[in-house]
Every structure is written in structure tokens, then in C-alpha cells.
C-alpha positions in Angstrom: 204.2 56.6 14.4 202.4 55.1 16.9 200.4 56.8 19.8 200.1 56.3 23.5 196.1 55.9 24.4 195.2 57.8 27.5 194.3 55.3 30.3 191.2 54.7 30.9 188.8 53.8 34.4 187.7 50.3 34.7 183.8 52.4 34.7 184.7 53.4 31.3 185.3 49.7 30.1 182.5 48.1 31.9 179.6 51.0 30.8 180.7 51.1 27.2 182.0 47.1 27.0 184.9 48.0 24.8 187.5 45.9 24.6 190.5 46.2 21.8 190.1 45.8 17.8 190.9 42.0 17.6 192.6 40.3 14.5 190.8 36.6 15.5 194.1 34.8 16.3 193.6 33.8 20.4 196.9 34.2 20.6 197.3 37.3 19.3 194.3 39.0 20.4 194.3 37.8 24.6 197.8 39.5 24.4 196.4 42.6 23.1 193.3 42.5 25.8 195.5 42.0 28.7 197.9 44.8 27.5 195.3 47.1 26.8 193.3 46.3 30.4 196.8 47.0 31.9 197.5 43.8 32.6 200.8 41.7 31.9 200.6 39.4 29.8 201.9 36.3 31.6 202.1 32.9 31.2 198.9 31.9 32.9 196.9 34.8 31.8 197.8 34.1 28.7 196.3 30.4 28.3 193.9 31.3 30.7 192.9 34.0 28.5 192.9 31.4 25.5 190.6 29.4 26.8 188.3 31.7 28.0 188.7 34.2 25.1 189.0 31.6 22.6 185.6 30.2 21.9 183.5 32.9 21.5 181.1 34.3 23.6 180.6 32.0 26.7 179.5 31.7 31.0 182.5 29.7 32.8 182.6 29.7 36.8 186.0 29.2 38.1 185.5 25.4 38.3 184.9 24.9 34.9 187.7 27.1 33.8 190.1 24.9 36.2 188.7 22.2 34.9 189.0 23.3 31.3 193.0 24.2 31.9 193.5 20.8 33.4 192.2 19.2 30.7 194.3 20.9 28.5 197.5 20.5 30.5 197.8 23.9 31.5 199.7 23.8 35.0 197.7 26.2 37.2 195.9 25.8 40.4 192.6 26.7 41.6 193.4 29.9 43.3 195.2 31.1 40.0 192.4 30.5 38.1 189.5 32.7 41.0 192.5 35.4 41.0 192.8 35.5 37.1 188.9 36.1 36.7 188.9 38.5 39.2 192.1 40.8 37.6 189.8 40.1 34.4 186.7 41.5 35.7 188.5 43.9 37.4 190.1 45.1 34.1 186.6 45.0 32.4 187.7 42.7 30.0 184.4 40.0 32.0 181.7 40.2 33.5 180.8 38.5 37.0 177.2 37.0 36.8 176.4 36.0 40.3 173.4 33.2 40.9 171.5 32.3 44.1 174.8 34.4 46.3 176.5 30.9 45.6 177.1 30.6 42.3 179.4 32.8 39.8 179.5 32.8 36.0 181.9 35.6 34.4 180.5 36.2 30.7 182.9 36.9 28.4 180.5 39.4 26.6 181.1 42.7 29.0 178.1 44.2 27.1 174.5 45.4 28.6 173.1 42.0 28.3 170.7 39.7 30.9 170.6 36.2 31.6 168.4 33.1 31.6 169.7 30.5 34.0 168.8 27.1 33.7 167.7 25.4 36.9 168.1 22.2 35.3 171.7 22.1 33.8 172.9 25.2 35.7 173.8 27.0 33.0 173.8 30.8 32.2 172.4 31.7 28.4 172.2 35.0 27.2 168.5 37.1 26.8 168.8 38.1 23.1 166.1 40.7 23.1 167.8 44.3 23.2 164.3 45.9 23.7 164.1 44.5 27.3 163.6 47.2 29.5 162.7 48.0 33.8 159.4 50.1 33.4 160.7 51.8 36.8 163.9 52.0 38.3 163.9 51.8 42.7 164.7 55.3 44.3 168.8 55.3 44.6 169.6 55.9 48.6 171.2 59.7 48.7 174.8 59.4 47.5 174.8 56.3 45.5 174.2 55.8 41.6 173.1 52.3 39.9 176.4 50.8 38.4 175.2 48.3 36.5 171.8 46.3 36.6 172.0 42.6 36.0 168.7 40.5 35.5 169.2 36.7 35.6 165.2 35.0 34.6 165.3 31.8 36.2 164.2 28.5 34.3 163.3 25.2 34.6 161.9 22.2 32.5 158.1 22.5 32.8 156.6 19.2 35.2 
């Protein structure tokens, strides 16, 4: 007998970074993401979803995943691949990452995590120390709340 989950608000994803029990066949388990985001499960998504989903935690801008798709002869264009990361993100199943106001990584991990970027190589590594913390927080304008905080510490090869 199989139950009906009560839909959920893409806040509820992104603050607890939940995503569906996965069974570690790609395949298998994108379907079950996209279904359970909401989303259908099409032909794109669904290699799109491989190759992003498929490999473990990673950082991919929308060139690289293009890039990546092409590679693997996977017939999709650029502005499939930007509106696939968006309905992603959207759904809470990533994380946009956004560096310098030019630059955007969505991080498969939708968990409470900051960033190191890489000046060098341009690339976006996770901070692995949970006990990072802001010792004080900016007043919040009357009205608003704080979404989400993203840190990204910048780095480069010492001179």
C-alpha cells in the first residue's frame, strides 16, 4: 500500500537539503529526484540529471555541464542545459553558488556548506569544517528574513 507524500515548498528542500532515499543506480535514483522535486522526468533531465547526479558530490557551471553532455553525445543545447539547472535549483534538488556576479557553480550538495574558490583553476571546493560559524549576523531590513547565507573564501597560489 503505498502512500501519497504531502507536497512540499521549495523552502522546505533547500533549509533541510533533503532530497529522496537513493538506491545508487543513476538511473534509477535521478528518476526518483526529479519525481519527487515535481519534476518530469524527461529525456534531457534525465541524462542531464546523470551526469550531474552521477558522480558524486561536485561544482559544474552550465558550460561545463554542456560541455560534459556533448562529450557524451547527449543532443541538447546550451539554453536546455541553463534552463535544466535552474528547474533543478528551483526544485531544491542544487544549489546555485554565484562568484564575482559573473560566474555560477550549482553544487550538487543542497546542504549548509561554504566554499573555497580557486583563483587559479577557477574552481569551487567545499569548506569541510561544520564548526564554521558568523560571530554576528547584519540587522535584516524590516520585512525580510535571511534565506540562506553562502560564504565563498577566495584563494590563490601564494607568489
Amino acid at each position: 500500500m503505498s502512500e501519497n507524500p504531502a507536497p512540499h515548498h521549495d523552502d522546505d528542500v533547500h533549509s533541510a537539503g533533503r532530497q529522496p532515499a537513493l538506491t545508487g543506480c543513476p538511473w534509477h535514483d535521478v528518476n526518483e529526484m526529479l519525481q519527487s522535486a515535481g519534476l518530469r522526468p524527461t529525456r534531457q533531465r534525465m541524462a542531464l540529471g546523470w551526469l550531474l547526479f552521477g558522480k558524486g558530490a561536485r561544482h559544474l557551471t552550465a558550460e561545463m555541464l554542456y560541455e560534459e553532455a556533448t562529450l557524451a553525445k547527449v543532443p541538447v543545447s546550451l539554453a536546455t542545459v541553463y534552463n535544466t539547472l535552474n528547474q533543478l535549483t528551483d526544485a531544491g534538488l542544487l544549489r546555485q553558488v554565484s562568484v564575482d556576479g559573473t560566474k555560477t557553480y550549482f553544487d550538487t550538495n543542497v546542504t549548509t556548506h561554504h566554499h573555497y574558490y580557486l583563483e587559479n583553476s577557477h574552481e569551487l571546493v567545499d569548506i569541510e569544517d561544520p564548526h564554521l560559524a558568523l560571530s554576528k549576523m547584519p540587522e535584516v531590513p524590516e520585512g525580510y528574513e535571511i534565506a540562506r547565507i553562502d560564504m565563498v573564501v577566495r584563494l590563490r597560489k601564494k607568489r
